[in-house]
Residue, then its C-alpha position, 0 to 999 in steps of 0.5 A: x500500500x503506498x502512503x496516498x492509499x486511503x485508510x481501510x476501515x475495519x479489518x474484516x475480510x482478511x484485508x490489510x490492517x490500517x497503517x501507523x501514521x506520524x501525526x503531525x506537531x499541530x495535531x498533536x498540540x491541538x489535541x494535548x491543548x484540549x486536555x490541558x484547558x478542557x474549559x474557560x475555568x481550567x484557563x483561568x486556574x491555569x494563570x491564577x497559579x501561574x500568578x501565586x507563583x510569581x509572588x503576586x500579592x494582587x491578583x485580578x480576574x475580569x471575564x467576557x462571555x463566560x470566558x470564551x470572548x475574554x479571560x484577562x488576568x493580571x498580577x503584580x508578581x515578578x514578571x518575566x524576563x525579556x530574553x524569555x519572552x520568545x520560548x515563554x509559550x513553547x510547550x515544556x518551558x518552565x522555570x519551575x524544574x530542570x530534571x525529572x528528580x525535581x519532581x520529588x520535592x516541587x512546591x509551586x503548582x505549575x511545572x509542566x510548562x503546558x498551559x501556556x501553550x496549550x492556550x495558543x493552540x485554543x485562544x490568542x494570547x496576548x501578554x505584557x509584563x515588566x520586571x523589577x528595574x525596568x524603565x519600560x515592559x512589553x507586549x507580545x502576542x503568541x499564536x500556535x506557541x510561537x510569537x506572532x512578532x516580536x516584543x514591543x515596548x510599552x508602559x506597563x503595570x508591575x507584573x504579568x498581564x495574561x490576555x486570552x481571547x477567543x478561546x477555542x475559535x478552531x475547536x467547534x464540537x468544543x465551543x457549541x458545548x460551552x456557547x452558554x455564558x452563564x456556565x462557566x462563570x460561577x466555576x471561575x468565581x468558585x476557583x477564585x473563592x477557594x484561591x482567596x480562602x487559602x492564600x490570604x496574603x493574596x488580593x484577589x478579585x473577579x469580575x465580569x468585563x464591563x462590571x462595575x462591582x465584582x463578583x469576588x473581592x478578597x483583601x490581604x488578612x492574617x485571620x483565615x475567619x477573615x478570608x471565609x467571612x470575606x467571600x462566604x458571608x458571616x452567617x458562614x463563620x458563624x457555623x464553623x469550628x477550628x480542627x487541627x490534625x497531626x501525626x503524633x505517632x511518628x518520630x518527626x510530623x510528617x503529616x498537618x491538616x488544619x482547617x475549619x469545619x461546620x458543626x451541626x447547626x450550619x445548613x446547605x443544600x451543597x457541601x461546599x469543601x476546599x482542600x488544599x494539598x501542598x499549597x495546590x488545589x485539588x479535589x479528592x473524591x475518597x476524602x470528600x465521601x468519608x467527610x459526608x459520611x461522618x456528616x450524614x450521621x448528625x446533619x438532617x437528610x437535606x442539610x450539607x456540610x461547610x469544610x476547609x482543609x489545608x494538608x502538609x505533607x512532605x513534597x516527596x509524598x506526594x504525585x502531583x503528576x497523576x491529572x492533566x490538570x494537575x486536578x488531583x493528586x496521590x498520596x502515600x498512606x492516603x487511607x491512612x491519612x484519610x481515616x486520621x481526618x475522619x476520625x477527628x471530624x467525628x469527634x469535633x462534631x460529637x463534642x460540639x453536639x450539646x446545643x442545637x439550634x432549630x428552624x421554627x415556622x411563625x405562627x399567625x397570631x391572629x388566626x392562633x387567637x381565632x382558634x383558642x375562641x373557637x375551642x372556647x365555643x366548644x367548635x372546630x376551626x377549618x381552613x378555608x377549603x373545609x378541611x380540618x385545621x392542624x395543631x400549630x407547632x409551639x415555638x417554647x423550646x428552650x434549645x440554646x441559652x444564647x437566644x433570646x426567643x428562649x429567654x423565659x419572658x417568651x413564656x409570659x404572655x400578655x401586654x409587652x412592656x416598652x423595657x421588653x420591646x427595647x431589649x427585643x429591639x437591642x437583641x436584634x441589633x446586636x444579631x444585625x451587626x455581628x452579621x455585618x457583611x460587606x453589602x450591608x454598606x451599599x444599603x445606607x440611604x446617604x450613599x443612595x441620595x449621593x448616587x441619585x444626586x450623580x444622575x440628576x446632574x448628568x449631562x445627556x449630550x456629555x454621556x453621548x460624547x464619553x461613551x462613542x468616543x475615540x482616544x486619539x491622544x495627550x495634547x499636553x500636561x493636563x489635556x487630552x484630545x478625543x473625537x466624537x462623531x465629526x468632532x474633535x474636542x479637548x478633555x481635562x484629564x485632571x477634572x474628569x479623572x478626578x470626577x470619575x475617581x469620585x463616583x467610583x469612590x460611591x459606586x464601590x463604596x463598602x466593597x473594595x479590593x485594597x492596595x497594601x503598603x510595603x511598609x506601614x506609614x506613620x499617620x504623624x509623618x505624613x501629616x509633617x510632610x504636608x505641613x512643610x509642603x504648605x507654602x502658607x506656614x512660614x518656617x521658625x521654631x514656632x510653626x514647627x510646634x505648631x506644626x507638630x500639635x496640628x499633625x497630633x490633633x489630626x491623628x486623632x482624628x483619623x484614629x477615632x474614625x478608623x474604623x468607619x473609613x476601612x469598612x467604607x472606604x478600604x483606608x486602614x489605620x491601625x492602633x498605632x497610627x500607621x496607614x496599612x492599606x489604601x483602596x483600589x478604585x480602579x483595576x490596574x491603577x495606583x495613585x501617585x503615591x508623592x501626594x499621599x501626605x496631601x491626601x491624608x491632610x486632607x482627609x483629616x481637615x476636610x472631611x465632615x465627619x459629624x453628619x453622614x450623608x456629608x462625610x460620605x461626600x467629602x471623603x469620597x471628594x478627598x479619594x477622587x482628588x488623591x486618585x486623579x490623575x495629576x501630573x507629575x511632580x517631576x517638569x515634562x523632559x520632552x523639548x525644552x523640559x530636558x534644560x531644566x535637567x541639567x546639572x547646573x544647580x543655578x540653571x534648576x533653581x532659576x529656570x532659566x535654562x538655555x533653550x539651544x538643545x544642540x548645546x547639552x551634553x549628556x554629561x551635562x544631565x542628570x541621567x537618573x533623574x531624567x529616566x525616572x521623569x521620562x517612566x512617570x510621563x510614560x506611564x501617565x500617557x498609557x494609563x490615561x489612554x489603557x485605564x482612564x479612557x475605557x473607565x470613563x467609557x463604561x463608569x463615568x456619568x459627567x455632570x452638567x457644569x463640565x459643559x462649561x467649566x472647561x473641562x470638554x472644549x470642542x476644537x474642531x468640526x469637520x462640518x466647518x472645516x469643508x465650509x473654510x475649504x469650499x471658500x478657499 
């Protein structure tokens, strides 16, 4: 048979058997892709791995069309190197191992250096990253595990952004299976739920493209409670207890689990269980049918149990090569070590049995009063299609001492007094504020009458403007020229950044994700620093006591409303007067940390703290102020902004440099300085056009007084330019 001959099907008859044929090296990647990323889930566990082991401490998801349009994940890690850019995509390039044996001890979650790869068979791939030192990051884009062209400069955020697009656009069978959106979406705010409980030094956050509020929002903590409060809701932690599980019998501990569980109160309809292995999420079907097992004995029929696990055990115990996925797992002694877990559950859930609490339903008090008349009569009480009535259940079971529905003034009955109705009203209160979540802020009148007040002051042709626009780009330090329709207009970028900083500041306001400072910052300094910058306070030794009382007086202020600015505007303020964390109002951007002491002067003097609907106002004023984006501190080097450079310290003191560029020398220029003020503009000019723009277009509702503040000005019209030119 020669090689062009047809494939026989079948080998009846005596016939010939089919011949072995080579695949070819697209072939087999594009089958061994579709193992690796079965769905847009399994992509996005793939990079937010990939994320964990970079050192990330924030970690943003945002989702299109469930995943299959859009699945962007973007870090702040270490990024990747330039010289690694062009094998990064290939298939088995990592940096996690070089031999096999490197297996026996891997501790990060990714080592096969295939989910890369696999993604450019399915998807296009676009990635742009900046590593430590660097002045610029790149942008490169990968089809069929290869650079479509090489690496191009741009202004880039610390750390990796990982863009996948069009997943599965060459795999039809795979992507009509998957055409509902709604499918794969709670699956990727499951991952991230379960990422953001176990790694809690982590700020997590996912979202759909084009959303506003996100689904998950995790902030950094120290508390594990914190974590699972943060994501599941505090009627969650309420339920559950710590367990801890070690191996005692052997000469060194080389098996941990510690975790939390619930007890026999906490009620669901789904077991939800976390299981962690190393550090690396996994399932393990054995493990979760013992677990329910033990449950099944104490839940009611309908009921599900809550479980987080976090298992150590010596990397070498451990096969995490079993699972295209790396899904699961194997585990030495696994029986063993499961039984070991069984058993403490058992016991946790037995000694915690002494008290249960038990769903009542209300009784209608009116027809329980028409009843006991009837019964007085001597007659039956019948529904209303004729049957007989049931016995209403009783509500006086004492079942927990703690709850005041089983106090013994529930017994009495007869006219409450007011004493009885405030310690009801105080008693709810109390359950009211110890399950505080996050969306309870987004419920206060205030916050609504501010967000009603944003759009009945819309200006409806401004919105038109802002949404069908196109960015064409930065005029000067503060404008930015856009175009609308036939129209070219100019934008103050610092009016609209600061406007849209503040609206987000409402929009988010009790739900945002938290940028945490290196190192905490002295609340005291900072106020020093703002002082000293205050071209209003001479300087002698009394303003400086004066100075100092000022920032003191200030602390105190912001130390008495710390706890009121975290939970609504993400600002923690710890005991010690130190500023530890500061919200993220927008995805992918940082404020210009050198007006931090500003803000915080601000934020100290300028707020009202006594009225609420005021406070709300002002503080969401100072965070658009601090947010927006100003220009920076550094002069504009391009042109003749590269004089004001120059070494000569009586040229930077008086301004008045030579305007002759041909006659600066490079030895003549601060160097450093002059990289550092050409990142900064850089880094401006792509955040207005890759942040603020595509914010403004989604969030921004412009007020009327833009219309004739200067903020938008109209500078041409294509309309009257062909009037000019029919006169010429």
């Amino acid at each position: 048979m020669d090689v062009d001959d047809p494939v026989p099907r079948g080998g009846a008859g005596g016939g010939e058997p089919p011949r072995i044929r080579r695949l070819e090296e697209s072939v087999v990647n594009r089958i061994a892709a579709g193992e690796v990323i079965q769905r847009p889930s399994s992509a996005v566990k793939e990079l937010v791995e990939n994320s964990i082991d970079a050192g990330a401490s924030t970690v943003s998801v945002t989702v299109k069309d469930g995943g299959l349009k859009l699945i962007q994940v973007s870090d702040d890690g270490h990024g990747i190197r330039f010289e690694d850019l062009p094998i990064l995509c290939e298939r088995h390039t990592t940096s996690k191992l070089s031999a096999y044996e490197d297996l026996q001890t891997i501790t990060s979650m990714g080592f096969r250096g295939e989910a890369l790869a696999s993604m450019t068979y399915v998807g296009h791939v676009t990635v742009t990253t900046i590593t430590e030192g660097q002045l610029h990051g790149y942008r490169v884009s990968y089809r069929d595990g290869v650079m479509e062209t090489d690496p191009k400069p741009c202004a880039a955020v610390k750390g990796t952004q990982v863009m996948v697009e069009n997943l599965f656009f060459n795999m039809v069978a795979r992507r009509k299976t998957l055409q509902n959106s709604n499918d794969d979406y709670p699956k990727i705010v499951d991952f991230i739920s379960r990422f953001a409980v176990h790694h809690i030094n982590v700020n997590f956050s996912c979202r759909k493209h084009g959303v506003n509020r996100a689904d998950v929002h995790s902030v950094s903590t120290t508390s594990r409670l914190d974590a699972i409060r943060n994501v599941y809701g505090a009627s969650v932690v309420r339920d559950l207890m710590e367990i801890e599980v070690s191996d005692e019998n052997a000469v060194d501990e080389i098996f941990r689990m510690d975790g939390f569980i619930s007890n026999a109160n906490y009620v669901a309809k789904k077991t939800t269980m976390i299981l962690f292995i190393n550090d690396r999420l996994v399932d393990c079907t054995s493990l979760k049918r013992a677990v329910e097992f033990v449950y099944s004995a104490i839940l009611p029929q309908a009921s599900k149990p809550f479980i987080y696990m976090s298992i150590n055990l010596p990397p070498e115990h451990v096969d995490v090569n079993i699972h295209p996925t790396k899904k699961e797992v194997s585990l030495l002694n696994q029986e063993r070590i499961i039984e070991m877990i069984k058993d403490a559950i058992e016991e946790k859930l037995m000694n915690c049995n002494t008290t249960r609490i038990f769903q009542t339903q209300a009784v209608d008090s009116s027809a329980l009063t028409q009843a006991n008349t009837q019964k007085e009569k001597g007659t039956e009480v019948s529904t209303p299609t004729g049957a007989k009535s049931q016995k209403v259940p009783s509500q006086m079971v004492r079942t927990d001492p703690r709850d005041p529905s089983g106090r013994l003034h529930t017994y009495w009955h007869g006219q409450s007094s007011n004493l009885e109705k405030k310690s009801d009203l105080v008693s709810v209160r109390n359950v009211v504020r110890s399950r505080r979540n996050q969306k309870d802020a987004g419920d206060l009148s205030s916050r609504h009458e501010l967000l009603t007040e944003i759009d009945s002051n819309l200006h409806p042709g401004l919105l038109d403007i802002v949404k069908n626009c196109t960015y064409v780009g930065v005029a000067d330090e503060v404008f930015a020229l856009i175009q609308h329709s036939t129209r070219l207009y100019l934008v103050n970028v610092v009016n609209v950044s600061k406007e849209l900083m503040y609206q987000q500041s409402l929009c988010r306001f009790g739900n945002f994700n938290a940028i945490q400072l290196s190192e905490p910052a002295p609340l005291r300094e900072l106020l020093m620093m703002a002082l000293k910058d205050d071209e209003s306070m001479t300087m002698s030794d009394e303003n400086d006591k004066e100075k100092l009382e000022i920032a003191e007086v200030n602390t105190e202020i912001l130390k008495e409303n710390a706890e009121m600015i975290n939970e609504y505007f993400s600002i923690h303020i710890d005991q010690s007067g130190n500023l530890t964390r500061l919200p993220v109002v927008l995805d992918q951007y940082t404020p210009d940390m050198d007006r931090l002491p500003e803000f915080v002067l601000t934020l100290a003097n300028d707020v009202t703290w006594d009225v609420e609907r005021d406070c709300f106002r002002t503080a969401a004023a100072a965070i658009g102020n601090f947010y927006a984006l100003h220009p920076p501190i550094l002069p504009n080097p391009s042109g003749n902004g590269i004089q004001l450079y120059k070494k000569s310290k009586d040229c930077m003191a008086s301004g008045e440099c030579d305007d002759d560029l041909t006659n600066t020398d490079e030895d003549e220029i601060d160097q450093e300085l002059l990289a550092e003020a050409e990142a900064a503009w850089a880094q401006r000019e792509w955040t207005i056009q890759h942040v603020l723009f595509p914010s403004m277009r989604l969030f921004l509702k412009p007020p009327k007084s833009m219309a004739t503040d200067g903020t938008f000005v109209q500078v041409a019209s294509l309309e009257k330019l062909y009037k000019i030119f029919e006169r010429c």
